[in-house]
C-alpha positions as CSV (number, residue, x, y, z in Angstrom):
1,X,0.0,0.0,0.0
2,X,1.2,3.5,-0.9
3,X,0.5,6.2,1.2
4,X,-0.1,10.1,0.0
5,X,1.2,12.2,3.1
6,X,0.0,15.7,4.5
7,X,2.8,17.8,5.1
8,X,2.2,20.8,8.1
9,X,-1.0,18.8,9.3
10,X,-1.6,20.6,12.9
11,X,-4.9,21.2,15.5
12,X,-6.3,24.0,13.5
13,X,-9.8,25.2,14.4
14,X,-11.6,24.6,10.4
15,X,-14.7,27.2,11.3
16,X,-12.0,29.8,12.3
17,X,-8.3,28.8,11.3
18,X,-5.3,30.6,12.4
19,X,-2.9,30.5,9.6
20,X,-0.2,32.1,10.7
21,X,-0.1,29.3,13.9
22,X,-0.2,26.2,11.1
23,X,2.9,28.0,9.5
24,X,4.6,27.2,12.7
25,X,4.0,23.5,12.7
26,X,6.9,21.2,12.4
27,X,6.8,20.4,8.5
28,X,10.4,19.1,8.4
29,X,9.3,16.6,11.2
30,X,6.5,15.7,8.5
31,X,8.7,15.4,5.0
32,X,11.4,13.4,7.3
33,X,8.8,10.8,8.9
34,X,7.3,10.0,5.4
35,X,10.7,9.9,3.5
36,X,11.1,6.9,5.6
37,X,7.8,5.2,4.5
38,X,8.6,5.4,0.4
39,X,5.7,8.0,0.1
40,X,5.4,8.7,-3.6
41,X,3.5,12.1,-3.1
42,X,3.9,14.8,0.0
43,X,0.8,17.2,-0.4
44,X,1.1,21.0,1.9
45,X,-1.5,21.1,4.1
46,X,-4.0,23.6,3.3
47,X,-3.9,25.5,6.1
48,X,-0.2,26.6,5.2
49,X,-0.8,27.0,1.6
50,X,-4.0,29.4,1.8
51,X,-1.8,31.7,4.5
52,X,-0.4,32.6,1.4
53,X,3.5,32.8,2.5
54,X,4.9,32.1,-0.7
55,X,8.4,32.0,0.4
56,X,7.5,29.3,3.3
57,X,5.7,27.1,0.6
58,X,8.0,27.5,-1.9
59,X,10.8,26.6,0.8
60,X,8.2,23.1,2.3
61,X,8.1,22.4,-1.7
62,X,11.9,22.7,-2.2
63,X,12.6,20.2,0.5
64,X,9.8,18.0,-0.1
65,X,11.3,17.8,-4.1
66,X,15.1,16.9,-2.3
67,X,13.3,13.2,-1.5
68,X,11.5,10.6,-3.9
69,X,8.0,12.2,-3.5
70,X,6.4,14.0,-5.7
71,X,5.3,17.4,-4.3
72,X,1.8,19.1,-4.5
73,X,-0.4,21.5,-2.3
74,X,-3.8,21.4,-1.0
75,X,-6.8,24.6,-0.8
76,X,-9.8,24.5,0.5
77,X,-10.2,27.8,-1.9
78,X,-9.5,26.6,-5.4
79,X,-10.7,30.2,-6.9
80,X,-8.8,32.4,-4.8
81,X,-5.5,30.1,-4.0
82,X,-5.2,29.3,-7.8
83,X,-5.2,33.1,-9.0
84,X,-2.6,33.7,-6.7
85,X,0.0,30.8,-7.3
86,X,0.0,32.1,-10.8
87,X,1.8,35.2,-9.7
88,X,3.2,34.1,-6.8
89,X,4.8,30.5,-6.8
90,X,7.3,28.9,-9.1
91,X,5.0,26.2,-10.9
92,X,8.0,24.1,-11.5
93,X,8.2,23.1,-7.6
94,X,5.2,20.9,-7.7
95,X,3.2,18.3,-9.4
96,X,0.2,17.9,-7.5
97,X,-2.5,20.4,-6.4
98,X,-6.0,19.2,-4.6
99,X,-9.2,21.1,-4.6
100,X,-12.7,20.8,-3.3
101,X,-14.6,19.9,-6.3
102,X,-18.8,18.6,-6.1
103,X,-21.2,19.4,-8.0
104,X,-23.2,22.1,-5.6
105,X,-20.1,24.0,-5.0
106,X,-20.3,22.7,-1.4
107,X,-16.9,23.9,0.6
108,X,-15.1,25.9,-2.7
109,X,-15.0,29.5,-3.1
110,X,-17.3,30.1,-5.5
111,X,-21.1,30.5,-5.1
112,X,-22.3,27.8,-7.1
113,X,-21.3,25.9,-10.2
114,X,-23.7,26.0,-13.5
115,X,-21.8,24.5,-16.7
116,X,-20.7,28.6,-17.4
117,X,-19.0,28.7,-14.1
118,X,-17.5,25.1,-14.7
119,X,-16.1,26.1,-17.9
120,X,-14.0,29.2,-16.5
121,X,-13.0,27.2,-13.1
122,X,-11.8,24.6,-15.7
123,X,-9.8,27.2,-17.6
124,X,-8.6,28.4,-14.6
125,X,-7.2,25.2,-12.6
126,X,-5.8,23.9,-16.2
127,X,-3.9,26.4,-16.6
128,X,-1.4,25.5,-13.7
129,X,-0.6,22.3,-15.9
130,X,-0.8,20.2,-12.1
131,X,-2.1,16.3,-11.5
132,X,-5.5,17.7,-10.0
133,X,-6.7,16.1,-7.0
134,X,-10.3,16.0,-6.6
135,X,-11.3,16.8,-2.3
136,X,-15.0,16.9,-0.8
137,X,-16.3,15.0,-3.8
138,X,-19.2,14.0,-2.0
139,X,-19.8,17.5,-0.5
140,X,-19.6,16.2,3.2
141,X,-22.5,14.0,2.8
142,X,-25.1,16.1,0.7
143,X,-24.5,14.3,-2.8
144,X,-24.9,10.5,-2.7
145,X,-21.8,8.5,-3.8
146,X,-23.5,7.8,-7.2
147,X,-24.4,11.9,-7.9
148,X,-20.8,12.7,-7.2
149,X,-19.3,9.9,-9.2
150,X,-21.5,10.3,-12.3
151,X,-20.8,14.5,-12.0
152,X,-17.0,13.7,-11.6
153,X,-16.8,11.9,-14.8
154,X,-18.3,14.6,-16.9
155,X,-15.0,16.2,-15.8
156,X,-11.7,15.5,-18.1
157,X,-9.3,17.3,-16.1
158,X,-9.3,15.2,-12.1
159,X,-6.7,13.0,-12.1
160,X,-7.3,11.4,-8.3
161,X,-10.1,11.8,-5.8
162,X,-10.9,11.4,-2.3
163,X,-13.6,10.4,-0.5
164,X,-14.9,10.2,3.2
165,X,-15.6,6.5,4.8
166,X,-17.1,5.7,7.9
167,X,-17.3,1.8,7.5
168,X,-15.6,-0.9,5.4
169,X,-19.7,-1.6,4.3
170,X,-19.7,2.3,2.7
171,X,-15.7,1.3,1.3
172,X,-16.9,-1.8,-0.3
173,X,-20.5,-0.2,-2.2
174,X,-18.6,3.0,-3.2
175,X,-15.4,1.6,-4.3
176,X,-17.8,-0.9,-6.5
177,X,-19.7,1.8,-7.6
178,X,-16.7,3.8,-8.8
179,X,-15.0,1.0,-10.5
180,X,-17.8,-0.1,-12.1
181,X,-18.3,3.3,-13.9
């Protein structure tokens, strides 16, 4: 089994989230543990990406390239977060980038999301040339497993998803569900 790390995971309150406390977190702790478990891909926890310190991700992403793991960053604002990498962050340092993506727009920065609205999210994720990682595919709950899967495969640029699972019973019927699409 291969495992995709979190790198700057820390206690961070999600309804109010201090970012400049996650930047303190002990990321080298994080990139050293999981260079030890053959990790093919080290992902920046979202709470230090959307602080928006470019020189402190840039510096996690550096060290995180100096191992066998690919590198990539997570947002939980995929609007916002992706305008400002364009100007801000060397797209060279990473590979990877995961975003909330469902249907209802449920947990992404952008009201809601009618084919125009897809269309220019699209255009504007695409253009980062990144492995996109789809996150809060089954918008905590709301969508049923089958609604999410069916709207995710309308989508031609997700490369990898994630999904909750409370029980090896809910593993078993979504995992079937998504293969057998």
């Amino acid at each position: 089994m291969k495992v995709i790390a979190t790198i700057g995971k820390s206690e961070i309150d999600y309804m109010m989230p201090n970012y400049n406390l996650a930047k303190k977190t002990d990321w080298k702790k994080d990139i050293e543990l999981f260079s030890n478990y053959n990790t093919p891909i080290m992902l920046i926890d979202e709470f230090i990406v959307d602080a928006y310190d470019w020189n402190l991700t840039s510096e996690i992403l550096k060290t995180i390239n100096q191992t066998n793991s690919c590198s990539g960053l997570i947002t939980s604002f995929p609007c916002k977060t992706t305008n400002l990498i364009k100007n801000n962050l060397n797209l060279d340092l990473f590979d990877f980038y995961m975003i909330p993506l469902n249907k209802l727009a449920y947990m992404m920065d952008i009201p809601s999301f009618l084919p125009h609205e897809r269309e220019s999210f699209k255009n504007n994720i695409t253009q980062l040339n990144k492995k996109i990682i789809s996150s809060r595919t089954l918008a905590a709950g709301i969508q049923t497993p089958q609604e999410a899967f069916h709207f995710l495969k309308t989508l031609d640029y997700i490369d990898l998803l994630t999904i909750g699972i409370a029980t090896t019973q809910e593993a078993k019927q979504d995992f079937e569900l998504l293969f057998s699409l």
